[in-house]
N, C-alpha and C positions, 0 to 999 in steps of 0.2 A: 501447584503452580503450573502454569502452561504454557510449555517452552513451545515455541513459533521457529519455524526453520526456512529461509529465504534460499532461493537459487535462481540462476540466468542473465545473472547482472554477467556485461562482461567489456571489451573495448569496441566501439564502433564507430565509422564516420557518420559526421552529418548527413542527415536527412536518411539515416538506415532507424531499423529496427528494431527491438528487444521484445522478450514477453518475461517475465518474472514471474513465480510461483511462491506461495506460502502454501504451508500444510502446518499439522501437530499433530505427532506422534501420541497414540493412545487417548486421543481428545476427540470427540464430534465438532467440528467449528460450526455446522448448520444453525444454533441458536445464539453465534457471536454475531455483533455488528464488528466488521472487519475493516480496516482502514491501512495505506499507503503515505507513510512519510519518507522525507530526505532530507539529510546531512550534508551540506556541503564544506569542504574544510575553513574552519573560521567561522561557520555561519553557524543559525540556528536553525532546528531542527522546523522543518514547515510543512504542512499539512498537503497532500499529492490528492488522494483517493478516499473514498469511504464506499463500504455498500451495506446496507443494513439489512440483520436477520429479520424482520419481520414482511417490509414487503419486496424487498433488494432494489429500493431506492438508491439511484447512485449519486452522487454529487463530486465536483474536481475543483481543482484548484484555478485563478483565473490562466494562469500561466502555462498550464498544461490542457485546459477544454479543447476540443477539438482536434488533439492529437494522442490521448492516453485514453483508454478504457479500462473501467476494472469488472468482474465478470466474477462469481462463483460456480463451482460445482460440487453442492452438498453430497452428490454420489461418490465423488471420489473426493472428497473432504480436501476440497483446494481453494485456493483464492489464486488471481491473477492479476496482474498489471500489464495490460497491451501496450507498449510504447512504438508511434508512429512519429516520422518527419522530428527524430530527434535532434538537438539544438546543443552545442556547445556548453549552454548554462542550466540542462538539465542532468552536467556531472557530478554526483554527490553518490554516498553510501545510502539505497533504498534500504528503508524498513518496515515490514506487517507488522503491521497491531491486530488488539481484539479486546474489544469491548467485553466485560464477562456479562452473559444473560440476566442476572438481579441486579445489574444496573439502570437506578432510573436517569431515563435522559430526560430536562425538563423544558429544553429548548433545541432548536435541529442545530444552530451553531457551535454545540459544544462536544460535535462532532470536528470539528476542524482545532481544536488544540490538542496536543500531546498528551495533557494531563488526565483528558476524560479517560485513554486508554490506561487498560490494567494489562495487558501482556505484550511482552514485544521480543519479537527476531532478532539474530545478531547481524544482522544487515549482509547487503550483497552491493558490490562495488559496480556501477554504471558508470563506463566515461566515454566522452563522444569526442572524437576528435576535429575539429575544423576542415 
């Protein structure tokens, strides 16, 4: 199994910034497609980021383009979540996924539900305050 480990969430005001990181211990992530959700309490779990091992195609959510990038680096076996001009209702628990490599994806949108992912982090807590 391939335990995912999140850090950088932390408390911040509006319109500041965060970067979040994923890594895996004794894992190569380079041939996962890697993806960013979040938890808000009460809520369900919604799709933030994806970047895919094959060509690091990225794709976001509508609610976050324009102000989130997600970004890899196979060298030091990291994913990232850049978060800019953060917003009050972007407070929830973020969590990395990862697609395992013998996964076929048969369509690009089943990159945006929770289920296509097969590993996941134990989250890192982001809150933004007004």
């Amino acid at each position: 199994q391939v335990q995912l480990v999140e850090s950088g969430g932390g408390l911040v005001r509006a319109g500041g910034s965060l970067r979040l990181s994923c890594t895996a211990s004794g894992r190569t992530l380079s041939m996962y497609t890697m993806g960013w959700f979040r938890q808000a309490p009460g809520k369900e779990r919604e799709f933030v980021a994806r970047i895919t091992w094959s060509d690091g195609s990225t794709d976001f959510s509508d609610s976050v383009k324009g102000r989130f990038t997600i970004s890899r680096d196979n060298v030091e076996n990291m994913v990232y979540l850049q978060m800019y001009s953060l917003k009050p209702e972007d407070t929830a628990v973020y969590y990395c996924a990862a697609v395992k490599p013998s996964k076929r994806i048969d369509f690009s949108g089943a990159y945006y539900a929770a289920t296509t992912y097969d590993y996941w982090g134990q989250g890192t807590q982001v809150t933004v305050s007004p």
